[in-house]
MARMARDO-376071 format. One record per residue (C-alpha): residue in three letters; x, z, y. Coordinates in pm, whole numbers, padded with zeros to 5 digits, always signed. Each point is the difference from the previous one (the first is absolute). Layout:
# residues N
ALAXZY/...
# end
This chain:
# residues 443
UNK-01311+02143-19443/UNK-00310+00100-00203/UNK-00106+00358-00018/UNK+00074+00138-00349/UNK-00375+00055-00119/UNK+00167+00314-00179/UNK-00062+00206+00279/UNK-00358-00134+00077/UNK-00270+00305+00013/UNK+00279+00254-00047/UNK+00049+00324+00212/UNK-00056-00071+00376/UNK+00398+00059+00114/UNK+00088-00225-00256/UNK-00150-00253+00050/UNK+00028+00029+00373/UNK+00387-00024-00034/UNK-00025-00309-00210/UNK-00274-00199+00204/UNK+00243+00080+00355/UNK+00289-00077-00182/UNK-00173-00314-00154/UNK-00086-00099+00395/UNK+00342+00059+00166/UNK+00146-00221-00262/UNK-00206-00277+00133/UNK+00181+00052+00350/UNK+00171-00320+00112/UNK+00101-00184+00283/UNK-00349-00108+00159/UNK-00174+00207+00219/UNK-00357-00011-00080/UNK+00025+00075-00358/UNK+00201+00307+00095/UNK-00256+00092+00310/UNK-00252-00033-00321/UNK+00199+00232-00256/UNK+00027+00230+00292/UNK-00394+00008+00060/UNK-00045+00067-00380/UNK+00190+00271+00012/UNK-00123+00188+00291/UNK-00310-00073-00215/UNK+00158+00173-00325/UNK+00078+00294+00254/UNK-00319+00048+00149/UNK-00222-00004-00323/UNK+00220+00253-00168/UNK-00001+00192+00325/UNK-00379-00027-00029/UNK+00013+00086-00386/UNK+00149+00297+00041/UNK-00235+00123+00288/UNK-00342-00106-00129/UNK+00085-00046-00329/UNK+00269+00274-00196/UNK+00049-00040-00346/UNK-00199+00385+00014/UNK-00343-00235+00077/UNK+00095-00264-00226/UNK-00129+00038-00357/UNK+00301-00265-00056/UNK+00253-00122+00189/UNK-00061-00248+00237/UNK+00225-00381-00079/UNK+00212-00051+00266/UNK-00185-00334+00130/UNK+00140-00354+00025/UNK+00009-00146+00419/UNK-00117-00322+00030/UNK+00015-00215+00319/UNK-00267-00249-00080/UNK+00006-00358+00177/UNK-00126-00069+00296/UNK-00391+00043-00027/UNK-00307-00142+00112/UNK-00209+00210+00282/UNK-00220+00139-00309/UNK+00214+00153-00235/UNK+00067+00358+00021/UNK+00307+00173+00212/UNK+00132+00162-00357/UNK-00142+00076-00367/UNK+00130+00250-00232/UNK+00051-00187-00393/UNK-00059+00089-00301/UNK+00275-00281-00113/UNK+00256-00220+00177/UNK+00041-00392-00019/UNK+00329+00087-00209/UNK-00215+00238-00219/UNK+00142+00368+00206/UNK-00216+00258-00067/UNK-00144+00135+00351/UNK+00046-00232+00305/UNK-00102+00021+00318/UNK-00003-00304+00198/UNK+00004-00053+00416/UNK-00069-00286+00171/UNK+00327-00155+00108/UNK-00102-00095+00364/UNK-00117+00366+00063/UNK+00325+00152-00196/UNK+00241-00220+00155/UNK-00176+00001+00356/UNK-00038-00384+00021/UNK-00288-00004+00205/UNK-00259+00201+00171/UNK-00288+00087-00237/UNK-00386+00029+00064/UNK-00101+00389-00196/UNK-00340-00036+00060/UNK-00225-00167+00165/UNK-00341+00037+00063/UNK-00289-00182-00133/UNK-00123-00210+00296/UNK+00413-00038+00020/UNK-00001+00081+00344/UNK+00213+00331-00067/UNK+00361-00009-00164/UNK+00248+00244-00083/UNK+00310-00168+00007/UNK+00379+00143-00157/UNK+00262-00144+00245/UNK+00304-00105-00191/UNK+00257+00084+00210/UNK-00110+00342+00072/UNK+00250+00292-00158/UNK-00342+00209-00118/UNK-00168-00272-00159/UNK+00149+00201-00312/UNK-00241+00241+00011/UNK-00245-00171-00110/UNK+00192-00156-00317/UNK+00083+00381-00064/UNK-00378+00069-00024/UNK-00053-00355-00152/UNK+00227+00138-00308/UNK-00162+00344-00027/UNK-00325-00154-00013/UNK+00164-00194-00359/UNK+00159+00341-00107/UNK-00329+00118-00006/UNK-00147-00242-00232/UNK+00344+00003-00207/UNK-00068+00334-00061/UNK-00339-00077-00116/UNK+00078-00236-00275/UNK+00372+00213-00109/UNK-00016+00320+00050/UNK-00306+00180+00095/UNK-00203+00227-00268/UNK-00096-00205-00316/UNK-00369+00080+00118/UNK+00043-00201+00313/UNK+00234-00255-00126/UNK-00233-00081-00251/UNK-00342+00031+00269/UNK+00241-00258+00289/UNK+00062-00271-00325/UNK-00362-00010-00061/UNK-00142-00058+00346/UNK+00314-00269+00072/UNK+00116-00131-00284/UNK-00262-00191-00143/UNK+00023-00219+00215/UNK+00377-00042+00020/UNK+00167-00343+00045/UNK+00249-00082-00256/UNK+00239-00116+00239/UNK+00191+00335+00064/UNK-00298+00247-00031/UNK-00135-00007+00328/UNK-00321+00190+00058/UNK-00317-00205+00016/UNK-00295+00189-00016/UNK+00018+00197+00291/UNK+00343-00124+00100/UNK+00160+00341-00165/UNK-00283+00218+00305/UNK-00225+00128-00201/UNK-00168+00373+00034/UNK+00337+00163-00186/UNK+00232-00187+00255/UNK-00216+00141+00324/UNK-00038+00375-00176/UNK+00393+00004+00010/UNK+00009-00197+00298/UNK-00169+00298+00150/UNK+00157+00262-00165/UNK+00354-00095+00120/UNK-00175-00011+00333/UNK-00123+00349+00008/UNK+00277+00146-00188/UNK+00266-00130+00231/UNK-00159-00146+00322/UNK-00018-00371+00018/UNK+00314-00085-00240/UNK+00320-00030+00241/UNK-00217+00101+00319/UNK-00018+00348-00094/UNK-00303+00094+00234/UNK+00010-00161+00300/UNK-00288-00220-00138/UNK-00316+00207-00128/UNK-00036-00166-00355/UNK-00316-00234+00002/UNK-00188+00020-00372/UNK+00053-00364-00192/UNK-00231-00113-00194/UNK-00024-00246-00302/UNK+00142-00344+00022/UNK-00372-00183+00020/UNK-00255+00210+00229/UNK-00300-00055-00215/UNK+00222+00185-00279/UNK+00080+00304+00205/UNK-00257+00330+00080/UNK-00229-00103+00272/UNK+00141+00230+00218/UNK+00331-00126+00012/UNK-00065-00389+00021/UNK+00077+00012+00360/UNK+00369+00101-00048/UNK+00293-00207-00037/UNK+00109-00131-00361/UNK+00243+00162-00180/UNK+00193-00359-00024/UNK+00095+00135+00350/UNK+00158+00308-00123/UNK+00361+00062+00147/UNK-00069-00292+00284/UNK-00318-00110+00158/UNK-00160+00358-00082/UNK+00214+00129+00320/UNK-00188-00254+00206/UNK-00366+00087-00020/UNK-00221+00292-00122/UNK-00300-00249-00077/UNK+00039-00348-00185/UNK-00075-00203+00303/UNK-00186-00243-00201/UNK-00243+00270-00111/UNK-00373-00059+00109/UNK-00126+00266+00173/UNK+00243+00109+00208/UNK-00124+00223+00305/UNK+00202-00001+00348/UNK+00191+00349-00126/UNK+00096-00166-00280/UNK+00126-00272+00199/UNK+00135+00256+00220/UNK+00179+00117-00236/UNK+00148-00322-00149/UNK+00137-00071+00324/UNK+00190+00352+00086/UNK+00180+00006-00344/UNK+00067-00379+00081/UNK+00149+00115+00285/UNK+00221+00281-00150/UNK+00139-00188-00295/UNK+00082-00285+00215/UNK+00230+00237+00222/UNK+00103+00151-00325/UNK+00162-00357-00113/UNK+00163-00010+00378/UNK-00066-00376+00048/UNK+00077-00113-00377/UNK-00346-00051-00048/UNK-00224-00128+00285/UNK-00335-00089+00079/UNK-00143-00375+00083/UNK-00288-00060+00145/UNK-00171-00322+00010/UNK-00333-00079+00222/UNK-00235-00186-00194/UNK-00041-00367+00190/UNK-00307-00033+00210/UNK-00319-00101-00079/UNK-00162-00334+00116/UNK-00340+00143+00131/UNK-00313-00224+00095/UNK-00326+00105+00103/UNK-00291-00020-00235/UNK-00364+00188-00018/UNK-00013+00294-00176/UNK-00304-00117-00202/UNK-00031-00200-00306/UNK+00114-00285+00181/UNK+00314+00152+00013/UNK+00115-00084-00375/UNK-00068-00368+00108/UNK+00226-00017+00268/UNK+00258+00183-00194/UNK-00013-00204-00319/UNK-00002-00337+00244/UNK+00279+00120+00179/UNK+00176+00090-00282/UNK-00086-00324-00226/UNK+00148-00204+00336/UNK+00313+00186-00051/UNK+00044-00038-00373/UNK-00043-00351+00042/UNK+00242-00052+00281/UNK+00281+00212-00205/UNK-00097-00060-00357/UNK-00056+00382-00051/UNK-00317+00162-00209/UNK-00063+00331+00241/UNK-00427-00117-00004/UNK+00022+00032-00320/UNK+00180+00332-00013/UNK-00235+00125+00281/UNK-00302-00050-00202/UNK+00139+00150-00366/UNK+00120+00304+00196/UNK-00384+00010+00177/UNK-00107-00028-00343/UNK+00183+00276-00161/UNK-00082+00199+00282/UNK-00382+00006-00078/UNK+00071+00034-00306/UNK+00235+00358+00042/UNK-00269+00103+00213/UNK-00293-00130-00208/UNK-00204-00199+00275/UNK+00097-00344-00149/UNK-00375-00033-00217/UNK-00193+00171+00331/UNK+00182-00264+00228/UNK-00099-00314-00256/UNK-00325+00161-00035/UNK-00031-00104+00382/UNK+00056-00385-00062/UNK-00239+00011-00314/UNK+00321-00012-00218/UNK+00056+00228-00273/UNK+00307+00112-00200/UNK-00090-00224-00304/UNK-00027-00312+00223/UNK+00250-00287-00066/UNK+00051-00043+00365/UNK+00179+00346-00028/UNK+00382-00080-00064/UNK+00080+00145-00329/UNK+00288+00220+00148/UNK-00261+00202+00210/UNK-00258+00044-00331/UNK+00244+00056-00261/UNK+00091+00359-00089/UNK+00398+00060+00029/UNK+00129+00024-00343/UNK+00049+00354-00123/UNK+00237+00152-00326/UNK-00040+00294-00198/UNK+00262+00186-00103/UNK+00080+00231-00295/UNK-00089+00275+00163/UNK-00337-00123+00075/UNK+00085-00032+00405/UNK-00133-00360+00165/UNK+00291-00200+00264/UNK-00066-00281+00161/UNK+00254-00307-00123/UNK+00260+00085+00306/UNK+00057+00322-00092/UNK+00019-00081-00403/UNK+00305-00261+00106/UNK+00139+00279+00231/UNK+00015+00229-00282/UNK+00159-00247-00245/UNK+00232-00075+00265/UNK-00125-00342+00140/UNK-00130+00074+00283/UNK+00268-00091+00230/UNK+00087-00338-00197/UNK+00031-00293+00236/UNK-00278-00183-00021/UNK-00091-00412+00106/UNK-00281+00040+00171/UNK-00231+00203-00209/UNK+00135+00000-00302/UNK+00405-00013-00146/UNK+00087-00241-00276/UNK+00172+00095-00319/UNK+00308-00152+00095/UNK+00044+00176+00300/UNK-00071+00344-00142/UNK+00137-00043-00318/UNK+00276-00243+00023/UNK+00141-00199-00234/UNK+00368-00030+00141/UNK+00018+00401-00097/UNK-00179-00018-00367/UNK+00071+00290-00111/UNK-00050+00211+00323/UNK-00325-00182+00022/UNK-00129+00055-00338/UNK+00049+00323-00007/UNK-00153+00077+00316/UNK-00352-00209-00145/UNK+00033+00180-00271/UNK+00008+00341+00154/UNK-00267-00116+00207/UNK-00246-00152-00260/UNK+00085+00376-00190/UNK-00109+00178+00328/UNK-00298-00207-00023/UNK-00056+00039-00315/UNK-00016+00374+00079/UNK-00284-00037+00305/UNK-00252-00218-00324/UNK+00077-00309+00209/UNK+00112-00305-00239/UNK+00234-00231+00095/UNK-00273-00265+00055/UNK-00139+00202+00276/UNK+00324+00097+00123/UNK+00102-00352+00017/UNK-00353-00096+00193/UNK+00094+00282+00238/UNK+00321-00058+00107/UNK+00025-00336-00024/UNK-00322-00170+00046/UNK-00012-00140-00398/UNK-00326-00064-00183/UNK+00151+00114-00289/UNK+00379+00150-00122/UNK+00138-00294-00166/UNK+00244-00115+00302/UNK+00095+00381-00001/UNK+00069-00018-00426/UNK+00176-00342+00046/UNK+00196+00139+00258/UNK+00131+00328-00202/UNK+00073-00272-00286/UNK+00250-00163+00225/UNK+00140+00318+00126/UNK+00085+00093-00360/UNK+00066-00307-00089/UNK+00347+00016+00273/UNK+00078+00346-00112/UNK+00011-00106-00321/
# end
């Protein structure tokens, strides 16, 4: 039966009643949708355990919805564990949504893995404290539910700005900076200092998050973990183990908390450990000479397994010099210089650059980052249109162009540029022709 939007965004006990009253009316004869209505409600439990702890209605300038629990299908390795909603796919204000595998304990689950992806945390499924870490996983949404409902009008107002603008249409989720901006950590760490590492108490020492993107956070803080980890991964490390820099207390350090959160989870969460294969070695001069035989070696193998790692080896030599400025000193040596057309143009040209508003220069990878790009699939170098902005889902697609071409819009970059740089066009008529059929099947 449908819930009777009546009682949608009314007092908290309300609307509570209804939506577990709505849920056990769905009760039937087949086991896994009741194992599922059971899940959802531990869930309704939990967050209005959590509520009530982190979140009274003394703190809250208004009162916080009771949220909509969502048990989203099953999802590809990318997509995120759970996300708190501004709307539901049946138009409910407030939802938050949790992956079905990881809800309903359908398989085991990588957590994190590191970036060579020799390192994995893995959630076993059939472990009875795997729900501690969907306990955390829906404090970590409270937190940004409170954000957008019910903090001060100040904040409310400073969190919509700096994740908003870049909203998707399609249910409000955050794009920007994925709903982890500055505001998000500042609470992030409040809640940490104010009441130990939420649901840990203090048997962790709270580790300081900082902004979503490093480059966006104070230098001093751009080795610590994101706040996207807040309420999960945060209990895992004191430094963002991706972070350059790290010295071998630091890594020390990593690996003792490590260690205590993974006795903490008891076995629900474990750690996998994969040796990196090998290396072929052969033995070559360590002279100039020595580029030869690596480049013939290498060309020999290309050709035997139609692969392209020469090539790769010399653009990464190339950018190399170039980071380290030796590249027009080396050419110099061969009576080359930078201007010669026996250069290849990807070692002479100068990496595109934008400007934005605020006067600040970004290279073109972290411009698509920041309008929420940067992790689009991509063939080969570049995505196509279709693929990004598909036309089976017209109206999810156009409004996600159009929200992007906006965000663009905002950086001074027009939507012939944009069009060059994410797609490879010489110019933005594909990407105009392409919005025309989007609208055209909305219409």
């Amino acid at each position: 039966m449908p819930i009777d939007p009546s009682v949608w965004g009314v007092e908290t006990d309300a609307f509570k009643t209804a939506f577990r009253d709505y849920l056990l009316s769905l009760q039937y004869d087949d086991d896994d949708r009741d194992n599922l209505i059971q899940k959802v409600l531990w869930c309704v439990d939990v967050w209005d355990q959590h509520r009530r702890e982190y979140f009274p209605n003394k703190r809250c300038e208004r009162p916080l919805l009771f949220p909509f629990f969502e048990a989203q299908g099953q999802a590809g390795s990318n997509e995120k564990p759970a996300a708190y909603k501004l709307f539901g796919s049946q138009g409910q204000p407030s939802v938050i949504a949790i992956r079905h595998n990881l809800l309903m304990a359908t398989s085991d689950l990588t957590i994190w893995k590191s970036g060579d992806g020799e390192r994995r945390l893995v959630l076993k499924k059939d472990h009875i404290l795997r729900t501690r870490y969907i306990e955390r996983l829906i404090v970590h949404q409270l937190l940004q539910q409170y954000l957008v409902e019910a903090a001060p009008e100040g904040i409310r107002r400073e969190y919509t700005h700096q994740t908003s603008s870049g909203a998707a249409a399609n249910g409000g989720e955050f794009k920007t900076y994925k709903g982890h901006g500055t505001v998000f950590a500042n609470h992030a760490n409040w809640l940490n200092e104010t009441f130990g590492m939420p649901l840990l108490g203090n048997r962790f020492e709270p580790s300081r998050l900082r902004h979503y993107k490093p480059r966006h956070a104070p230098p001093a803080d751009r080795q610590r973990p994101s706040c996207s980890w807040f309420g999960t991964l945060d209990m895992f490390f004191v430094w963002d183990p991706e972070a350059d820099g790290l010295t071998d207390e630091q890594l020390r350090e990593n690996e003792a908390r490590m260690a205590q959160a993974l006795a903490c989870y008891d076995g629900a969460v474990t750690l996998v450990e994969t040796e990196a294969p090998a290396l072929k070695t052969f033995e070559a001069p360590f002279d100039e000479s020595c580029f030869d035989v690596c480049v013939n070696e290498l060309a020999a193998f290309d050709i035997a397994n139609g692969t392209t790692i020469a090539a790769a080896l010399i653009t990464n030599v190339v950018r190399f010099l170039i980071t380290e400025g030796q590249l027009e000193t080396t050419l110099a040596k061969f009576g080359v210089s930078l201007g010669s057309r026996d250069v290849p143009h990807s070692a002479s040209a100068e990496e595109s650059k934008v400007e934005y508003v605020d006067g600040s220069v970004h290279t073109i990878d972290e411009f698509m980052s920041d309008i929420g790009l940067g992790d689009v699939p991509a063939e080969g170098d570049k995505p196509t249109l279709s693929k990004v902005y598909p036309l089976n889902s017209p109206a999810v697609s156009l409004a996600q162009l159009e929200t992007d071409l906006a965000e663009a819009k905002a950086q001074k970059v027009t939507k012939a540029e944009f069009a060059k740089q994410r797609f490879g066009h010489k110019r933005g008529d594909l990407l105009s022709r392409h919005m025309k059929r989007l609208r055209e099947a909305v219409a």
